[in-house]
C-alpha positions in Angstrom: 0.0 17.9 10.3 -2.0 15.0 12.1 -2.1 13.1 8.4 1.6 13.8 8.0 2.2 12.4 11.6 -0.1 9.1 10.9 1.4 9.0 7.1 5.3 9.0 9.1 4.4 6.5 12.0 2.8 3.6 9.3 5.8 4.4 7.2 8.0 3.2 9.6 6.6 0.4 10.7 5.9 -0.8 7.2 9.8 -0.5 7.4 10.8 -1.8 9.8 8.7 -5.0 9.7 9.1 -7.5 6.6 6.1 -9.5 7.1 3.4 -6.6 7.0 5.3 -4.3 4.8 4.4 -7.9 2.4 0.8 -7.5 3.6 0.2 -3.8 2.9 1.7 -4.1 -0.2 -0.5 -6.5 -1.7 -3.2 -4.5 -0.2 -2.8 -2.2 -1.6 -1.8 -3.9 -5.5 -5.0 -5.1 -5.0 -6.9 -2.0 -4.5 -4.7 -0.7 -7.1 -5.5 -3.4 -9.5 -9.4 -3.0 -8.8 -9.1 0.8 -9.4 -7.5 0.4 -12.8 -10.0 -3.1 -14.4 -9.5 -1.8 -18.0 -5.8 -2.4 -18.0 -4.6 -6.0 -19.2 -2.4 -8.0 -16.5 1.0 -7.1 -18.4 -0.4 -3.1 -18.3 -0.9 -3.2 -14.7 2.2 -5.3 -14.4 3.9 -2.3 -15.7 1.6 0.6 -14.1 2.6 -1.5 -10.6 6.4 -1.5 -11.0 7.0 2.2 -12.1 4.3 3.7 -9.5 4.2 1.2 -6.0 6.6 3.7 -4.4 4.3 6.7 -4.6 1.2 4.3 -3.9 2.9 2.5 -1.1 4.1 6.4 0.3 0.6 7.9 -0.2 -1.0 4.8 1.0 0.8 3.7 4.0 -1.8 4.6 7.1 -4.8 3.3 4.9 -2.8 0.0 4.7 -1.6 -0.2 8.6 -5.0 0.5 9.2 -6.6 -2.2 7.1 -3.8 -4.4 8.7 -4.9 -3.8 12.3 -8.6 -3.9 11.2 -7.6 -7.1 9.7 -5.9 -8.8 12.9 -9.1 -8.0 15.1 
């Protein structure tokens, strides 16, 4: 419940503001890219487009908290 609770609040305010929704997101296409190395820049290209909404979902309070973390 707590994780579904943090997972809701980062959600929103990845939603509600443009400029670290644009942060997070290339956090997290970064970890992304340096989980997957084997793949070629045009394969991740295409991994990236057809999963970010799923990673961006799943990984929304590991990136608000990198953000925060990141503004210290």
């Amino acid at each position: 419940m707590e994780r579904d609770n943090l997972m809701h609040g980062a959600r929103t305010a990845l939603n509600t503001n443009a400029d670290i929704r644009e942060w997070a997101e290339n956090y997290l296409k970064e970890k992304t890219r340096g989980e997957n190395a084997a793949m070629t820049e045009e394969e991740f290209e295409k991994h990236w487009k057809y999963h970010k909404p799923e990673i961006m979902h799943e990984g929304a309070a590991e990136a608000m908290q990198a953000f925060r973390e990141s503004r210290r």
